[in-house]
C-alpha positions as CSV (number, residue, x, y, z in Angstrom):
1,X,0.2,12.6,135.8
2,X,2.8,12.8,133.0
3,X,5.7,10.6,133.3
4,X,9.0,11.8,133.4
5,X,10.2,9.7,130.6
6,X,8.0,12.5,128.3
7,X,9.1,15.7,130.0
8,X,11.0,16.7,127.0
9,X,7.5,16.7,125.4
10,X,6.6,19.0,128.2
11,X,9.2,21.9,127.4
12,X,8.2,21.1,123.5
13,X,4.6,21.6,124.2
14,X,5.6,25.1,125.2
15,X,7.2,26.0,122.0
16,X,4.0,24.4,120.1
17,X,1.5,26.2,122.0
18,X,2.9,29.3,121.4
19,X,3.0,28.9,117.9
20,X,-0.3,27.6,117.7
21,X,-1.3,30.8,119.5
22,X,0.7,33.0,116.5
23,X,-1.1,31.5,114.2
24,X,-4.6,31.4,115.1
25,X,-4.8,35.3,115.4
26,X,-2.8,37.4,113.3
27,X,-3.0,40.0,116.0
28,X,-3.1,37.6,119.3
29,X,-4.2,39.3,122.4
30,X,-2.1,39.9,125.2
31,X,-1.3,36.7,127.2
32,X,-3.4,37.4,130.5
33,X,-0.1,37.4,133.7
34,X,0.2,34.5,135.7
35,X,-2.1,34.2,139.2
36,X,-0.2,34.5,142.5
37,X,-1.5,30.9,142.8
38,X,0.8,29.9,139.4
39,X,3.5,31.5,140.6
40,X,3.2,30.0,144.1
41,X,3.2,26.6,142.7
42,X,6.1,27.3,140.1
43,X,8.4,28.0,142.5
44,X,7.2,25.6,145.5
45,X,8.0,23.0,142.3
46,X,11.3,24.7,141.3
47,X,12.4,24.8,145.1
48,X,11.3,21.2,144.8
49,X,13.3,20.3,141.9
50,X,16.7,22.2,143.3
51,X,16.4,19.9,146.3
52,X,16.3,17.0,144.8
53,X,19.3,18.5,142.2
54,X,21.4,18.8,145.3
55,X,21.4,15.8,146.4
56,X,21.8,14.0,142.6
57,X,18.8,12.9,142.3
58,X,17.9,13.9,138.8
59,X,14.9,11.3,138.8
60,X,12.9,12.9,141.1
61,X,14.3,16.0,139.9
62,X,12.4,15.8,136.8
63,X,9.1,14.6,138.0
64,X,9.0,18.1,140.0
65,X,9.7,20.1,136.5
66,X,7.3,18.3,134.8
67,X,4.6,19.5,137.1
68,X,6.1,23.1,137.3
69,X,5.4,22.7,133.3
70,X,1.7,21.8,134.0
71,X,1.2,24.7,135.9
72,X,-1.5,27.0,133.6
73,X,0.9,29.7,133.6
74,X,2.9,32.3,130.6
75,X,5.9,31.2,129.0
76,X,7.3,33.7,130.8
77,X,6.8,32.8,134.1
78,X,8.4,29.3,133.6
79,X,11.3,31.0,132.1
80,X,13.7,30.9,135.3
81,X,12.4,27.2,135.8
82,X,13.7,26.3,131.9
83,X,17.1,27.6,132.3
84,X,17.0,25.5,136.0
85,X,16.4,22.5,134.1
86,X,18.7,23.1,131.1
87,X,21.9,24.1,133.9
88,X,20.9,20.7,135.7
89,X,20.6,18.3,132.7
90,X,24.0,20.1,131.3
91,X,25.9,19.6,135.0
92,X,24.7,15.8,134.8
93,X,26.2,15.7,131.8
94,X,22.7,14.4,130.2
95,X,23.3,16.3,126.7
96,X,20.4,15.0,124.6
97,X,17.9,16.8,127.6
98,X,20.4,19.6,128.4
99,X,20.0,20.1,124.2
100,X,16.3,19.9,124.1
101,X,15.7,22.0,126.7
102,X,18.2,24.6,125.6
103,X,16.8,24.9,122.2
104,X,13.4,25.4,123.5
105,X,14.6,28.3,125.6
106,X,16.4,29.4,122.4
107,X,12.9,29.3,120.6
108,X,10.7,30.4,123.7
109,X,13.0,33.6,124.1
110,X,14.9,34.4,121.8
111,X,15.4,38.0,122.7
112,X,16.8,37.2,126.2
113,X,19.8,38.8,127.8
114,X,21.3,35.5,128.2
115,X,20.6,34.0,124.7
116,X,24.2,34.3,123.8
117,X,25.8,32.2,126.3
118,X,22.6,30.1,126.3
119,X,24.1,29.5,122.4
120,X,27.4,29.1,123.7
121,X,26.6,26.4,125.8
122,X,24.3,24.2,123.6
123,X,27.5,24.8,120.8
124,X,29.8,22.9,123.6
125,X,27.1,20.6,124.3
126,X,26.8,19.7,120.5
127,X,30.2,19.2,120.2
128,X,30.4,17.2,123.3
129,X,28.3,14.3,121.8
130,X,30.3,14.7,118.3
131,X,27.5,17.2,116.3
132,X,30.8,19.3,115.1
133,X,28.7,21.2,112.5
134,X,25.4,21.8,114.5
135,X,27.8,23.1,117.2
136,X,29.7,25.6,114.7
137,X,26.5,26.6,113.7
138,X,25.7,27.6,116.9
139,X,28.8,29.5,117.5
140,X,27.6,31.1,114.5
141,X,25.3,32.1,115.5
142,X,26.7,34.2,118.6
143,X,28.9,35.9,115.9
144,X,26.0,37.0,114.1
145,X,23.6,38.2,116.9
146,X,27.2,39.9,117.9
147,X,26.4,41.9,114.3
148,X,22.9,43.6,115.2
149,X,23.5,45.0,118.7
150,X,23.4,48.6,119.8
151,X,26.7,50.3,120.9
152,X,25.3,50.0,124.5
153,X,25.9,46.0,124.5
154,X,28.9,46.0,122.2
155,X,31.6,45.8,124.9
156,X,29.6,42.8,126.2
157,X,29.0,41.1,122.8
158,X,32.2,41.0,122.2
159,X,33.3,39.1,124.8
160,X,30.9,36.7,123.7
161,X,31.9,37.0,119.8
162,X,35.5,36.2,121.0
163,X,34.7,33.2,123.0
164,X,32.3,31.7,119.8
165,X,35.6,32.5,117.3
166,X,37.8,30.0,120.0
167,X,35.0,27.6,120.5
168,X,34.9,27.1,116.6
169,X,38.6,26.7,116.1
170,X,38.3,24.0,119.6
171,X,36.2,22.7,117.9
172,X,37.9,21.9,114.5
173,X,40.1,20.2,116.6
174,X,38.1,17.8,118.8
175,X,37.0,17.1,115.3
176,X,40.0,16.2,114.0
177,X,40.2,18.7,111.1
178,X,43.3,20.4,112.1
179,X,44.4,22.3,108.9
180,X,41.1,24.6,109.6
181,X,41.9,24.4,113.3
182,X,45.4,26.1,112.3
183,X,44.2,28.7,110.0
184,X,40.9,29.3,112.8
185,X,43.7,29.9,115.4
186,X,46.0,32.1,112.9
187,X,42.9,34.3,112.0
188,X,42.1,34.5,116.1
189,X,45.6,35.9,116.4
190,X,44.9,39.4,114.4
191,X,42.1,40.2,117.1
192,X,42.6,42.7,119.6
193,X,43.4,39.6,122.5
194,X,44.7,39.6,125.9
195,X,48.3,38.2,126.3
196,X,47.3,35.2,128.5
197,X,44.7,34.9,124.7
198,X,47.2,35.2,122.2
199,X,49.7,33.0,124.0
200,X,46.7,30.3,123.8
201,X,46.0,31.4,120.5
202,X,49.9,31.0,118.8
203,X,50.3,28.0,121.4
204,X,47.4,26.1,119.1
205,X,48.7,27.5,116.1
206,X,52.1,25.4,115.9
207,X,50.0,22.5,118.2
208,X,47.5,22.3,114.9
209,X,50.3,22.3,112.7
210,X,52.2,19.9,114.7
211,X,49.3,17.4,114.2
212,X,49.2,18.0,110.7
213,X,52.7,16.6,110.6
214,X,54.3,19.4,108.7
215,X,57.1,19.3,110.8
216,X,59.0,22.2,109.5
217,X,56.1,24.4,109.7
218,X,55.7,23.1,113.7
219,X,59.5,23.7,114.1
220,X,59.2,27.4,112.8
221,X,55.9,28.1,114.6
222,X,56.9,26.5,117.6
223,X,60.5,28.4,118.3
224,X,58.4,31.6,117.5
225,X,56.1,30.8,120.0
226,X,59.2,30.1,122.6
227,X,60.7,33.5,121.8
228,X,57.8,34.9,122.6
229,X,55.8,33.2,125.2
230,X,58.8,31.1,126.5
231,X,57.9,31.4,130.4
232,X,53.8,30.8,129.7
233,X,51.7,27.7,131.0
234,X,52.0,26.0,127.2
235,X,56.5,26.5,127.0
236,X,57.0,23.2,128.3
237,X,54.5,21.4,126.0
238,X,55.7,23.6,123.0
239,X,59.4,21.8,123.9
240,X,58.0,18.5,123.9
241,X,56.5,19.4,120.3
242,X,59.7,20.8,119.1
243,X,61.7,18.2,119.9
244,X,59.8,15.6,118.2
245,X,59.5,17.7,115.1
246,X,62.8,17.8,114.9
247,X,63.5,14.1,115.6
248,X,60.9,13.3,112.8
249,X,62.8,15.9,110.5
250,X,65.9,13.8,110.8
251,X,67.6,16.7,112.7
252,X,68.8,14.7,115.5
253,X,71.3,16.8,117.0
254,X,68.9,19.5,116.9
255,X,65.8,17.4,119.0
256,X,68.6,16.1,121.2
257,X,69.6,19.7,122.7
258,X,66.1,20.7,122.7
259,X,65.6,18.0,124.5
260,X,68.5,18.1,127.1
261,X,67.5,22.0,126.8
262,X,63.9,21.2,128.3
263,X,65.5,18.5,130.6
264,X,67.9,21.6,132.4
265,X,65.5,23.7,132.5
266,X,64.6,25.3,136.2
267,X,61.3,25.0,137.0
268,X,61.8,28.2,139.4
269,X,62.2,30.5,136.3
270,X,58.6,29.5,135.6
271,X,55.4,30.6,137.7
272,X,53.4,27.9,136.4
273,X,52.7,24.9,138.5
274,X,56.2,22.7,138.5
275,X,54.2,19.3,138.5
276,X,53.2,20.5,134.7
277,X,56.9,21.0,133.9
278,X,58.4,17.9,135.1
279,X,55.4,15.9,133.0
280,X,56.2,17.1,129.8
281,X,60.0,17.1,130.9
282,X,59.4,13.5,131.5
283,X,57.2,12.5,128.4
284,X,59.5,14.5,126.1
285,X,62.8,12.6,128.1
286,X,61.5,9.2,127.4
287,X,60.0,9.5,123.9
288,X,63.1,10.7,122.5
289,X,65.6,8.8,124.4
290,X,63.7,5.6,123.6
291,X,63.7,6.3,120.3
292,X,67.3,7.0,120.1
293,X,67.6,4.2,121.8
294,X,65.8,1.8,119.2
295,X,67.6,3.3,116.3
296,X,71.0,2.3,117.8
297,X,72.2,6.2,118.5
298,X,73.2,5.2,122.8
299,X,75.2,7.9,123.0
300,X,71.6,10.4,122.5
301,X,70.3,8.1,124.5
302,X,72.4,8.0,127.2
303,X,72.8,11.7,127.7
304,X,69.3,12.2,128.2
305,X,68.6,9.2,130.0
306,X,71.0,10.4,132.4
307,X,69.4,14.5,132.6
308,X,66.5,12.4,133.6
309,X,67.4,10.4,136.2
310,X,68.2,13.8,138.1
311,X,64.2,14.7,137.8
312,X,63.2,13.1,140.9
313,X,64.7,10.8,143.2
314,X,61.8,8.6,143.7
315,X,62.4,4.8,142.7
316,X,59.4,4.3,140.6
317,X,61.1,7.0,138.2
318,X,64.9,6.7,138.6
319,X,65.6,3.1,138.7
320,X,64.3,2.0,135.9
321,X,65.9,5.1,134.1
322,X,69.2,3.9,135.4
323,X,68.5,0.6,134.5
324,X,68.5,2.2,130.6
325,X,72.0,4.5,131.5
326,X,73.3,0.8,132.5
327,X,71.8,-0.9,129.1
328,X,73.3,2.3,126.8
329,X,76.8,1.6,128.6
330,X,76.3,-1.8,127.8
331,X,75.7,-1.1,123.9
332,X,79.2,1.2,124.2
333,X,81.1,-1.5,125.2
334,X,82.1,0.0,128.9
335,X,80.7,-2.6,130.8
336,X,82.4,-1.2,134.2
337,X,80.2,2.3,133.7
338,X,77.1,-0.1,133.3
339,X,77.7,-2.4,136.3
340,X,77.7,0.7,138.2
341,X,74.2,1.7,137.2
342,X,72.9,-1.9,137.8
343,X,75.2,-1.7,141.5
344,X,73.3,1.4,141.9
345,X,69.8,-0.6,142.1
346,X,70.8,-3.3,144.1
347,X,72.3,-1.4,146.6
348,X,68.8,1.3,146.8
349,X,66.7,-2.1,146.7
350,X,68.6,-3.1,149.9
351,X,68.5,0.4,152.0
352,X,64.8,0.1,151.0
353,X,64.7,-3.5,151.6
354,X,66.5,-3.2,155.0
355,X,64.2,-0.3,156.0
356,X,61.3,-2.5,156.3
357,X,59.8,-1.3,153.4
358,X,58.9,-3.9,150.5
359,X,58.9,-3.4,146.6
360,X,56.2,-3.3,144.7
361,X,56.2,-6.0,141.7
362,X,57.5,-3.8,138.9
363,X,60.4,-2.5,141.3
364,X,61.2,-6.0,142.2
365,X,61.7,-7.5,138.7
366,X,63.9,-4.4,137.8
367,X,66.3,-5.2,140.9
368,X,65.7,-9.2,139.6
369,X,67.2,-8.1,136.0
370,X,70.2,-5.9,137.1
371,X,71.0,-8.2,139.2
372,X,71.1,-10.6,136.0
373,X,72.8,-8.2,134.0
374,X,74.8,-7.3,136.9
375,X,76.5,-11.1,136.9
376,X,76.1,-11.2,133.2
377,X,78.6,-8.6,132.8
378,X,80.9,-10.8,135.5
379,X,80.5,-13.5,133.8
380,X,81.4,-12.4,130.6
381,X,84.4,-10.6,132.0
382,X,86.0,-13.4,133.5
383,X,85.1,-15.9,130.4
384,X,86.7,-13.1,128.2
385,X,89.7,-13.3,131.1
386,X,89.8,-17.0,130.5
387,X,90.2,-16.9,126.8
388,X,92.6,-14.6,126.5
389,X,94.5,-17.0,129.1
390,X,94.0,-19.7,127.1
391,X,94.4,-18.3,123.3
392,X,97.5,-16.1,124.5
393,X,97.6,-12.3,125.0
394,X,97.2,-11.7,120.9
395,X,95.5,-15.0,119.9
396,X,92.8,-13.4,123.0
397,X,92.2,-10.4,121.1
398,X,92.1,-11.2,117.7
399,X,89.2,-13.7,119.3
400,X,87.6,-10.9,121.5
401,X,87.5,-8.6,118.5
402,X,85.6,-11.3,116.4
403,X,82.9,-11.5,119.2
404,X,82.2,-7.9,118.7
405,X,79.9,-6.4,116.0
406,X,82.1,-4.2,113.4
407,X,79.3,-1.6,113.3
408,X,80.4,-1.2,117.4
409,X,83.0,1.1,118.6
410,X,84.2,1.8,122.4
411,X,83.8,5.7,122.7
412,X,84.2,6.7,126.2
């Protein structure tokens, strides 16, 4: 009995035999049909097989289809069963198998009906364990079987063709080459596409071009796309791309009302699922409010830390975004605006506290620190208090004005 260790041998020996066959006879006789006894045991082993499939058990699964190979029987015949075995390997995600199965389908019948999406799928496959230019090539070569087909299967080899010309371009980015991703996409765009397609298609375009980091060409091909497609599934992504081009342009007005524009926006004007909105809303939110943040600009900071503390009222999100709005008043010198922020903690930490309910540890050391800060700031304002009691009411400033950083202003 074979093991199953060497059933990819099996579905091999199938190819091999048939050449074998070719080339003994120039003119080979007719292969003789399978006996209703073959067939009875092909499928009492592929009914086998599907069994144990449905219940995960590819082990046993295999052992089944390498008997159904064993079976003295046509290619033909064992056709169904190959394409089983090919679907199962590829759902279990075992991609060597699912690939050398797949190829010997490819080479057993290469004629069939379903030989294009059979290519399709050993393309995805290649690209799946990081063959990028063996799965182009089979991408390839669904565009070029697309070529030699009758106007009868045209409408259906298209389909096909336009599905091989995305999984190329995909898969110029998985591999990282994103300039030929870019100009893939931008060539995709002058086919005849469905509107849900060229949104994709233009969407990937400014993405591609975006991970280039050429910025300015993002920024262009990104506000095109939002005139355009600015209520699709990929708008609030395409915000979260334009704001950072900007920011990394140096435009910084320019990312910050992008940014405050994405913030405002109402979910309700969208169809798209709102949970997809308020993550890139989010993402977008803290990237460039931190990084406003960091570079000293608190006043960017702060508006959009506080558009975000309105996008949900749930405390693993909005206290430790008020907890920021409380450190950028801080950095303006307005310390009564930032005790309220930290106030604003302490006094949710106790309704949820008093509720019965305890705080998880991140949630607890963000109520410890503003509660620091919180009596930091007290301190502070009665030791400046004290020293201007002490110094005199101008001695008191001249000294509280030397404590402050010259580079610091009090804007309101």
């Amino acid at each position: 009995m074979r093991s199953p260790r060497l059933l990819l041998f099996a579905a091999a020996l199938l190819l091999s035999r048939s050449a074998l066959l070719a080339d003994d006879d120039a003119s080979p006789t007719p292969t003789p049909p399978a006996t209703p006894e073959a067939l009875a045991d092909i499928a009492n082993f592929s009914n086998m097989a599907h069994s144990a499939v449905d219940i995960n058990d590819l082990a046993q699964a295999e052992k089944y289809y390498a008997k159904l190979l064993d079976v003295d029987a046509p290619d033909e015949a064992k056709k169904t069963a190959l394409f089983d075995m090919f679907d199962s390997y590829r759902t279990h995600q075992v991609y060597s198998k699912a690939i050398a199965v797949g190829e010997t389908i490819h080479q057993l019948f290469p004629a069939d009906p379903e030989t294009p999406d059979l290519l399709l799928k050993l393309g995805q496959l290649y690209r799946d364990t990081g063959a990028y230019q063996l799965a182009i090539a089979r991408f390839y070569n669904v565009l070029n079987a697309a070529l030699r087909v009758d106007q009868a299967q045209f409408a259906k080899y298209k389909a096909y063709s336009t599905q091989a010309q995305f999984e190329i371009a995909q898969t110029f980015v998985t591999s990282g080459d994103y300039q030929q991703a870019a100009r893939t996409y931008s060539m995709l765009d002058r086919l005849d596409l469905s509107p849900e397609e060229k949104a994709h298609t233009e969407f990937q375009v400014a993405y591609c071009t975006f991970l280039t980091h050429d910025f300015a060409g993002a920024v262009s091909a990104a506000q095109q796309f939002l005139e355009t497609y600015g209520d699709s599934q990929y708008a609030p992504q395409c915000h979260y791309l334009l704001s950072v081009a900007l920011r990394a342009l140096g435009r910084a007005d320019a990312a910050s009302d992008e940014t405050l524009t994405l913030l405002k926006m109402s979910k309700s004007l969208s169809g798209h699922d709102a949970a997809e909105w308020t993550y890139w809303q989010k993402k977008t939110g803290n990237q460039l409010a931190n990084e406003f943040y960091q570079s000293g600009d608190y006043l960017r900071a702060l508006a959009i830390y506080q558009a975000m503390a309105k996008l949900g009222d749930n405390p693993d999100w909005q206290w430790p975004v008020i907890y920021q709005v409380g450190l950028c008043f801080e950095r303006l010198l307005l310390p009564d605006r930032a005790a309220e922020a930290y106030h604003y903690i302490l006094d949710a930490s106790n309704k949820v506290l008093s509720g019965g309910t305890p705080l998880d540890q991140d949630l607890t050391e963000l109520t410890h620190m503003a509660d620091w800060r919180s009596k930091h700031l007290e301190w502070k304002d009665g030791a400046e208090t004290q020293l201007a009691e002490l110094l005199g009411p101008t001695a008191g400033a001249d000294a509280l004005r030397q404590t402050r950083s010259p580079t610091q202003s009090v804007t309101p």
